[in-house]
N, C-alpha and C positions, 0 to 999 in steps of 0.2 A: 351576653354577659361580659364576654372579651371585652366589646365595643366601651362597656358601660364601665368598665376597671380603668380602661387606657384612657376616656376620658375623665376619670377621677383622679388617675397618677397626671394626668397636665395639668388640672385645673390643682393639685396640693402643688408641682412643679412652679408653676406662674406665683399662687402667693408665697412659697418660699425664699423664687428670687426677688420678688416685690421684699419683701420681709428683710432681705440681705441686702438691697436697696437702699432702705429706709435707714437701715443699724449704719451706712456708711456715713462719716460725718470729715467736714474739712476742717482742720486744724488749722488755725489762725496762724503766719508764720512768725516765730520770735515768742511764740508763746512761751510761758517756764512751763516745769515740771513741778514745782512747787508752791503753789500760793499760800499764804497766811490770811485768815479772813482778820479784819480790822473792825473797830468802829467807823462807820459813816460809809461802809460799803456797801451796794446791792446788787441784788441776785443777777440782776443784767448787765452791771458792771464786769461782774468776777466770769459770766459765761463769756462776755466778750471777748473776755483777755487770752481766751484758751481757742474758742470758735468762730470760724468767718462769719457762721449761722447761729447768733447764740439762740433759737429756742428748737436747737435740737439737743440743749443741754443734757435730754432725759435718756438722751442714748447713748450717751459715755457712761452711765452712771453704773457703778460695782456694786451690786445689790450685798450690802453688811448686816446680817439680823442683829447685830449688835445694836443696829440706828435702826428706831423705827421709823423715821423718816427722814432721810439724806436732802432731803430738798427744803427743810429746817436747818439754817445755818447760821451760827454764831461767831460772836467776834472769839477769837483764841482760836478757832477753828484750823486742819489743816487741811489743804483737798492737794492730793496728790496725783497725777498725772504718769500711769503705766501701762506697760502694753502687754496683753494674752493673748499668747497666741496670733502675737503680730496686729492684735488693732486695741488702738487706743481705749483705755477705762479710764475715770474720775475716781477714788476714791478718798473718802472722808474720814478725818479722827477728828473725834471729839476734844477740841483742848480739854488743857489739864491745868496745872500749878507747874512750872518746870522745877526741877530736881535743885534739892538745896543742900551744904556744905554745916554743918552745924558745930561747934566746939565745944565741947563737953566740958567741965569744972576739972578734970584732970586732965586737958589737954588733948585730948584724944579726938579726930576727927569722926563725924558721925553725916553717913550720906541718909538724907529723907525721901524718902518714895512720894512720888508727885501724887495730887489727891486728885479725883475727879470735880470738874469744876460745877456745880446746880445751879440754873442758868433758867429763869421763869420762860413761858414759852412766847411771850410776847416782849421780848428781848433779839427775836432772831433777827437778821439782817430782812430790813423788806426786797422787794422782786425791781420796786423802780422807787424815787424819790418819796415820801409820804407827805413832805411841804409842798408840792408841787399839788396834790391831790385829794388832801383830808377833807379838806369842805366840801369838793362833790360825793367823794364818799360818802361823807354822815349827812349832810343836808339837803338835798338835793333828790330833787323827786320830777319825774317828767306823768304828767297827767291827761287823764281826756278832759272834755267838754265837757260829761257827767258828772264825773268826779270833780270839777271846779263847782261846776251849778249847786251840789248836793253839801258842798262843805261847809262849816259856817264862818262867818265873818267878823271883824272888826267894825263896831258900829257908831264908836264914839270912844268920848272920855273926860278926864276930870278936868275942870276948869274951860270948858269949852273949846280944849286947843284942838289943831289940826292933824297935827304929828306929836306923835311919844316916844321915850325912851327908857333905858334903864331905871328904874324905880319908880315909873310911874303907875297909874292903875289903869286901865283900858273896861273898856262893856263888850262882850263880843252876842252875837244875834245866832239861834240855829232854831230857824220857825220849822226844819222837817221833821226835827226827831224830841225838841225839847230838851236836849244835853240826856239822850235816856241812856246813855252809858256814860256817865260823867267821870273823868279821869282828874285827878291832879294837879297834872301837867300835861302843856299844851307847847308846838308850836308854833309860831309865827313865819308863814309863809306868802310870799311877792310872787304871783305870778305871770310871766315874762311873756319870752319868744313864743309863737308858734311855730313849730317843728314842720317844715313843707318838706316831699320829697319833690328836689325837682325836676324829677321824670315821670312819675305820676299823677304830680300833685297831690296825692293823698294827703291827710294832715296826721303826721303823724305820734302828736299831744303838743302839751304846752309846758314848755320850763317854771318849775317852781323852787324857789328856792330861797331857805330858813333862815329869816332876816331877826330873829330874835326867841327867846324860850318865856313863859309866864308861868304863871301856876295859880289856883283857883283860890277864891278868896271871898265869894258869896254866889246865890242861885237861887235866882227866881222866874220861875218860865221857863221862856224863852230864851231871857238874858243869863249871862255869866260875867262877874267881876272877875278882873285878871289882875294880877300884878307883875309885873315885867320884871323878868329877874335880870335878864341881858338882851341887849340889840344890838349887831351891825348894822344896821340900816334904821331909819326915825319910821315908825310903824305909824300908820296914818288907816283912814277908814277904807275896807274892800279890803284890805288885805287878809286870808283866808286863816282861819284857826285849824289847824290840826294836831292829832296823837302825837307830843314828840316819839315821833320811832329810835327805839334802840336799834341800832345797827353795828355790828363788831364791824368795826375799819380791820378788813381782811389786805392784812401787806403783803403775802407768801405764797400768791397766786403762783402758777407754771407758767411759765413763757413757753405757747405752742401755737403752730399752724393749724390752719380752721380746718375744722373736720369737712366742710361743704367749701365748696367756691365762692367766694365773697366778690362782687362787683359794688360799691361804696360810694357816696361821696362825703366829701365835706359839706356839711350843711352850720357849721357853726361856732365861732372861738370867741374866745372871752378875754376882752379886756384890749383887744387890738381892733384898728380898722382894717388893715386890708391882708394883711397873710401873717403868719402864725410862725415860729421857729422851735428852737430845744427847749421842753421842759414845759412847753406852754399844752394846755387840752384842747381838744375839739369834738367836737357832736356828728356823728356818722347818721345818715340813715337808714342804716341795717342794722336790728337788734337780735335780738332770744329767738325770735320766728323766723330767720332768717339762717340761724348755728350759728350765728357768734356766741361765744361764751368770754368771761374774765381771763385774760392771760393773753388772749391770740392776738399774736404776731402780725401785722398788716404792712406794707409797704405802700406808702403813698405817692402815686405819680402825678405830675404835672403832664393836664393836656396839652399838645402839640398846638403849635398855629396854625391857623388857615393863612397859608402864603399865596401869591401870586405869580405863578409862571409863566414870567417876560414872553417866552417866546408863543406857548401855544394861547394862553389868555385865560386861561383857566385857572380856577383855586386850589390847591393843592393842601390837604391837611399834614403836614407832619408828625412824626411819632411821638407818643408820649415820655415821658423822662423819669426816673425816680429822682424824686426830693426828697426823698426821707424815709422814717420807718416810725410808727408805732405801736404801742401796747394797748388793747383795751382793759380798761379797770372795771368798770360799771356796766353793766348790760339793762336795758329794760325791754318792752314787747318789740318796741319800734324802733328805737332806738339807742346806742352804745356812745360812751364817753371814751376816749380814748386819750394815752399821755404821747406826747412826739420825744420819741427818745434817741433820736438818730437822725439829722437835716444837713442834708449838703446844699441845698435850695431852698427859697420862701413857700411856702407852702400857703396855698388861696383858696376862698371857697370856692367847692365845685370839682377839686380836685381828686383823682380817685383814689379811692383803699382797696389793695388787692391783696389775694395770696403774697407773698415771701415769694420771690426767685429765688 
């Protein structure tokens, strides 16, 4: 019984100080004590400013039942920087209207009580850029080989052209189901890259992504008339029809370290040939089955060289370097989207995503 106590007071002992650990956070030097939140700032910006580490934001934070959520933050905002009991807190006031001087018909000064400000909740500061990332967000779908096969398609269109666009009409084909759940609206999706991991090879789906929206406009069979209400891209045959999905473009994700060990690479940037810098995304091959979740914090290293050692003749690999730091926004089975929010170096494919140091 002794035995079985003593090993239960080490084993609460060990997560305590684990616990007391974790709550330790480094203050960035030159931080204020007072930030003002603004328009045009975000949630990684303002933790930067206070933390060497900013997604251990969650553990400065002054739990105020007044806010039901402190990690909702707006412009007018004040986050203030104090310490209990000797270690640093964050906390939050809600701006206001500031106090005003009014002069009354007989002269007479009159001070006004600041009013609380109603502020819709999709107004708050987002977590990283949302120009940088709204079209993976809402558009943007990575799929199998089943799910392309089973979708239906673009099969033609008016006038016998090859490519359409805005206001044109289109026919799309679905020989599996016969359109038996017919919607509305539809949209228009390119499908791209295949997703390789290149240490297994696995495939791990294929990039698709929403080159225009239509909506339904006759139905016969098989066939569906479309009418294109918008298009990025000239929609041409093969290109796949699907549900436009609603999706809330979620801004206010947590900035945090991954619950599992993440060993990553880059398998994928957009819109560059050979490496990637601030503000640009990239395509990991670890997803949702792996514990990535939206928010976590990844530091990207560049692999070391294989050098050549003059003297014994042999190759020598070098260490890997940090280049940078990102956020994941999107998660899917297999794979994660990721923003580079932090590059001291070019960052290439192949390069890895790990844990935060």
């Amino acid at each position: 019984m002794m035995k079985s106590l003593l090993r239960t007071l080490i084993a609460f002992s060990l997560v305590s100080t684990a616990s007391l650990a974790a709550a330790e956070v480094d203050l960035k030097n030159g931080h204020p004590n007072v930030y003002y939140v603004k328009q045009g700032d975000t949630l990684w910006e303002i933790s930067n400013t206070f933390l060497d580490s900013p997604w251990e934001w969650p553990e400065l934070w002054h739990v105020n039942q007044e806010i039901e959520n402190p990690h909702l933050i707006y412009p007018g905002d004040v986050i203030r920087l104090v310490y209990v009991d000797g270690k640093p807190q964050l906390q939050l006031e809600r701006g206001s209207e500031p106090e005003q001087v009014k002069m009354m018909a007989d002269g007479s000064l009159v001070k006004l009580k600041p009013k609380a400000r109603v502020v819709a909740l999709d107004t708050a500061i987002p977590t990283i850029p949302l120009d940088s990332i709204q079209n993976f967000l809402l558009d943007a779908l990575v799929l199998t080989s089943e799910e392309i096969d089973a979708a239906p398609y673009v099969i033609s269109g008016q006038d016998r052209r090859v490519i359409f666009g805005k206001d044109d009409t289109v026919y799309a084909r679905d020989a599996a189901t016969s359109w038996e759940t017919l919607n509305q609206g539809y949209g228009f999706y390119r499908v791209g890259e295949r997703y390789v991991d290149p240490e297994t090879k696995e495939t791990l789906g294929y990039e698709a992504l929403q080159i225009g929206t239509g909506k339904v406009t006759a139905h016969e069979n098989e066939i569906i008339t479309l009418y294109v209400i918008n298009s990025r891209e000239s929609i041409r045959a093969e290109d796949r029809v699907m549900t436009a999905r609603e999706r809330r473009m979620m801004s206010t994700f947590l900035p945090s370290s991954p619950d599992t060990q993440i060993d990553a690479r880059v398998i994928r940037f957009f819109g560059r040939l050979n490496s990637v810098a601030l503000n640009d995304v990239v395509v990991l091959n670890k997803g949702a089955r792996d514990g990535l979740k939206e928010g976590n914090v990844l530091d990207i290293r560049q692999r070391g060289d294989s050098v050549l050692d003059s003297i014994s003749g042999q190759r020598v690999q070098m260490p890997a370097v940090t280049a940078g730091t990102m956020i994941v926004f999107r998660t899917f089975e297999k794979v994660a989207y990721g923003l580079i929010i932090r590059a001291t170096l070019p960052i290439y494919p192949n390069d890895i995503a790990t844990n935060p140091q």
